[in-house]
VEXMI-408556 format. One record per residue: x negated, y negated, z negated of N, C-alpha, C, O in turn. Coordinates in Angstrom, 2 decimals. Atoms other than C-alpha are relative to their C-alpha. Last residue first. Layout:
N
X  Y  Z  X  Y  Z  X  Y  Z  X  Y  Z
...
END
This chain:
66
0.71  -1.20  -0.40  17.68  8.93  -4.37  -1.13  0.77  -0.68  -1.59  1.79  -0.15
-0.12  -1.34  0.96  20.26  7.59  -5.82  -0.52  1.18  0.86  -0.14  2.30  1.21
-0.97  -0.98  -1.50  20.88  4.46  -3.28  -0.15  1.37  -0.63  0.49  2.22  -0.01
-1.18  0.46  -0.38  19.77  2.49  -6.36  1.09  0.93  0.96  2.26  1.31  0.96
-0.61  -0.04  0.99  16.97  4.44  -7.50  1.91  -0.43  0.22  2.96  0.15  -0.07
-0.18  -1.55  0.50  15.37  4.68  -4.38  0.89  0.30  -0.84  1.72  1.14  -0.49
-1.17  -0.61  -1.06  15.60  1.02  -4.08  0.35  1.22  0.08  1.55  1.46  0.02
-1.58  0.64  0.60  14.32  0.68  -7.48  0.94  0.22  0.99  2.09  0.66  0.87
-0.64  -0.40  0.22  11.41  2.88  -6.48  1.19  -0.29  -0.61  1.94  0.49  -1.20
-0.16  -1.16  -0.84  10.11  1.03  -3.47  1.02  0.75  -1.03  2.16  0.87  -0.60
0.80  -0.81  -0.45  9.69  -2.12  -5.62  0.81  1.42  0.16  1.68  1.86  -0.58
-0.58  -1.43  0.75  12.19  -4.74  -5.24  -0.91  0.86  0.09  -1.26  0.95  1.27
-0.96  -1.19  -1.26  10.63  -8.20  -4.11  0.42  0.83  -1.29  0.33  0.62  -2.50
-0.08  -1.01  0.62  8.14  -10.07  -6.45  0.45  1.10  0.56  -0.06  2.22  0.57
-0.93  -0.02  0.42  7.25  -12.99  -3.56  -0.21  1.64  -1.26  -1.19  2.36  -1.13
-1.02  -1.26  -0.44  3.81  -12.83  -2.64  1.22  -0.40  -0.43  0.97  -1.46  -1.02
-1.40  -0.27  1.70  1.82  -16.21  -3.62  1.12  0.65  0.61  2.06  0.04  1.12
0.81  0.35  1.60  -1.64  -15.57  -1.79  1.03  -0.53  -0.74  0.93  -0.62  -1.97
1.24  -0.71  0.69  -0.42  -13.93  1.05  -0.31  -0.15  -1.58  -0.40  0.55  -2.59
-1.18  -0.92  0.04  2.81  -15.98  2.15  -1.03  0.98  -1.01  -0.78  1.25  -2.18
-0.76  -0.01  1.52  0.11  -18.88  1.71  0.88  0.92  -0.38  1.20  0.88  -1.57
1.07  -0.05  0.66  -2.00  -16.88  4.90  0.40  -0.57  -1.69  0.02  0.02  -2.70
0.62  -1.45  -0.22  0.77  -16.25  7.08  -1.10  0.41  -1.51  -1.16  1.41  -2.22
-0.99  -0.99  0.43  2.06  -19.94  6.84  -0.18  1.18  -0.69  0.09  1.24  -1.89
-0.20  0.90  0.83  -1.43  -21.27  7.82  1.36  0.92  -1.30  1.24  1.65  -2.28
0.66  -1.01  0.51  -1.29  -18.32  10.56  -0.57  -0.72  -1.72  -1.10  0.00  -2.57
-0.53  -1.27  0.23  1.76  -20.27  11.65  -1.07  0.97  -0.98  -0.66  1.62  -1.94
-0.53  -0.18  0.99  0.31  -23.20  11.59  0.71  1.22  -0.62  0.93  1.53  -1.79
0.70  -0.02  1.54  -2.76  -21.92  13.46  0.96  -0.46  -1.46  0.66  -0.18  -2.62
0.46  1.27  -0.02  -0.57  -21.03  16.65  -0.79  -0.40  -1.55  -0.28  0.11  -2.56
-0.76  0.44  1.38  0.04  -17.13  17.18  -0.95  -1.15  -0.21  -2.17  -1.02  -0.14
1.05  -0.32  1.28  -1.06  -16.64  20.72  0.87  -0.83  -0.94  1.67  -1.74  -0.77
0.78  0.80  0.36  1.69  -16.71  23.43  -0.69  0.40  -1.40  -0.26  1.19  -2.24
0.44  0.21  -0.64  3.23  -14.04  24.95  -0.48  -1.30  -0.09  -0.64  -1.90  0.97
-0.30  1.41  -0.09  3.52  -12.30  21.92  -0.48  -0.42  1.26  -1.54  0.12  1.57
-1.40  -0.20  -0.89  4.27  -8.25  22.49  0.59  -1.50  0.15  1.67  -1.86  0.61
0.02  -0.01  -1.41  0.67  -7.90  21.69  1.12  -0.07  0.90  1.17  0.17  2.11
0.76  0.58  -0.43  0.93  -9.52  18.18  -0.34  0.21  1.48  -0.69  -0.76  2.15
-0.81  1.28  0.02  4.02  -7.78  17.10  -0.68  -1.55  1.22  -0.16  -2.36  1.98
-0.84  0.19  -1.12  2.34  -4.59  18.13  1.26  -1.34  -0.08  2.22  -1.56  0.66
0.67  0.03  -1.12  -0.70  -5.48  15.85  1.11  0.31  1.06  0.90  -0.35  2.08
0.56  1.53  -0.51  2.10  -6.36  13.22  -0.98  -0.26  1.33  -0.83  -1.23  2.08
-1.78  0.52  -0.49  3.98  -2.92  13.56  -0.42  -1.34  0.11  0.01  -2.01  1.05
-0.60  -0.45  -1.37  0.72  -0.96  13.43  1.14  -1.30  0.43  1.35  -1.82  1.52
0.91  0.83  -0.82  -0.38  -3.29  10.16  -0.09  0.52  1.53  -0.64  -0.19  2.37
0.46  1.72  -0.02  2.54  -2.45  8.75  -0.88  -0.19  0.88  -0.55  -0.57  2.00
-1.01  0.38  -0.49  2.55  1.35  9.00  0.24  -1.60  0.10  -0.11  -1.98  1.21
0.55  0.04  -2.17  -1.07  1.59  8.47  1.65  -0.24  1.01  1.79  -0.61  2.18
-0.25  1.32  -1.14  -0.10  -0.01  4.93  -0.09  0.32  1.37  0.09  -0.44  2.32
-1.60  0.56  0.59  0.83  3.14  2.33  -0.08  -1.45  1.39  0.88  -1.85  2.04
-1.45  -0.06  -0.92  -2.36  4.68  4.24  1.38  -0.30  0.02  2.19  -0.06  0.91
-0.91  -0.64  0.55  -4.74  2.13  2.42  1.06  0.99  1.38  1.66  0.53  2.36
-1.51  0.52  0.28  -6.25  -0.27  5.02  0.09  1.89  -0.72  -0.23  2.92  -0.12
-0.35  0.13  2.11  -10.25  0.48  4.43  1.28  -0.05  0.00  1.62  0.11  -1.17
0.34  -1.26  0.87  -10.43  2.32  8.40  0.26  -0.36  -1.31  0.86  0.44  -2.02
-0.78  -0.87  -0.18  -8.33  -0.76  9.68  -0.35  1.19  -0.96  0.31  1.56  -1.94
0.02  0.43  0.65  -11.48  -3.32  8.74  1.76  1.23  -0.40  2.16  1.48  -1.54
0.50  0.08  0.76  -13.80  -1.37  10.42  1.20  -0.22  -1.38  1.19  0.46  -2.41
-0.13  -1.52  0.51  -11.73  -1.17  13.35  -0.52  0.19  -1.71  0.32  0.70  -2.46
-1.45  -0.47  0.68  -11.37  -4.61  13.12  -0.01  1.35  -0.31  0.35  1.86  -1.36
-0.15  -0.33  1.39  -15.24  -4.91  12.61  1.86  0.26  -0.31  2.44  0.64  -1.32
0.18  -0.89  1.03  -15.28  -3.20  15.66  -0.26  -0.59  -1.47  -0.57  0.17  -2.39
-0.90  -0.95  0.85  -13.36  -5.11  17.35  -0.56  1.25  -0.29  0.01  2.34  -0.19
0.27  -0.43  -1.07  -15.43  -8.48  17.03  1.28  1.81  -0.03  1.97  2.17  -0.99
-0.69  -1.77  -0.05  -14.02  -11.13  14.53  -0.52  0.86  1.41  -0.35  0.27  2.48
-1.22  -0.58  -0.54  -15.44  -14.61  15.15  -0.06  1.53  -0.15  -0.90  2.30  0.30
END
């Protein structure tokens, strides 16, 4: 099991393009009043390993002409 210092640990390698994310998910996670159930983290975990393509950052940019 995870202790929190390897979260910390694992925080210090996050890229700074993600600390926004992974802020907004750790306050997703303390604002649950129930624990996230294993299908869910099931879910969580195929979302991972086949991403969607999306729009990248500078197409939207592009679009709204910025």
């Amino acid at each position: 099991m995870l202790d929190k210092q390897q979260l910390h640990h694992l925080v210090d390698k996050l890229p700074e393009s993600e600390l926004t994310s992974a802020a907004r998910y750790l306050e997703f996670l303390l604002s649950q009043e129930a624990p996230v159930d294993p299908e869910m983290l099931a879910r969580i975990d195929q979302a991972r390993a086949h991403p969607a393509p999306g729009i990248s950052h500078d197409d939207v940019l592009r679009e709204f002409g910025l």
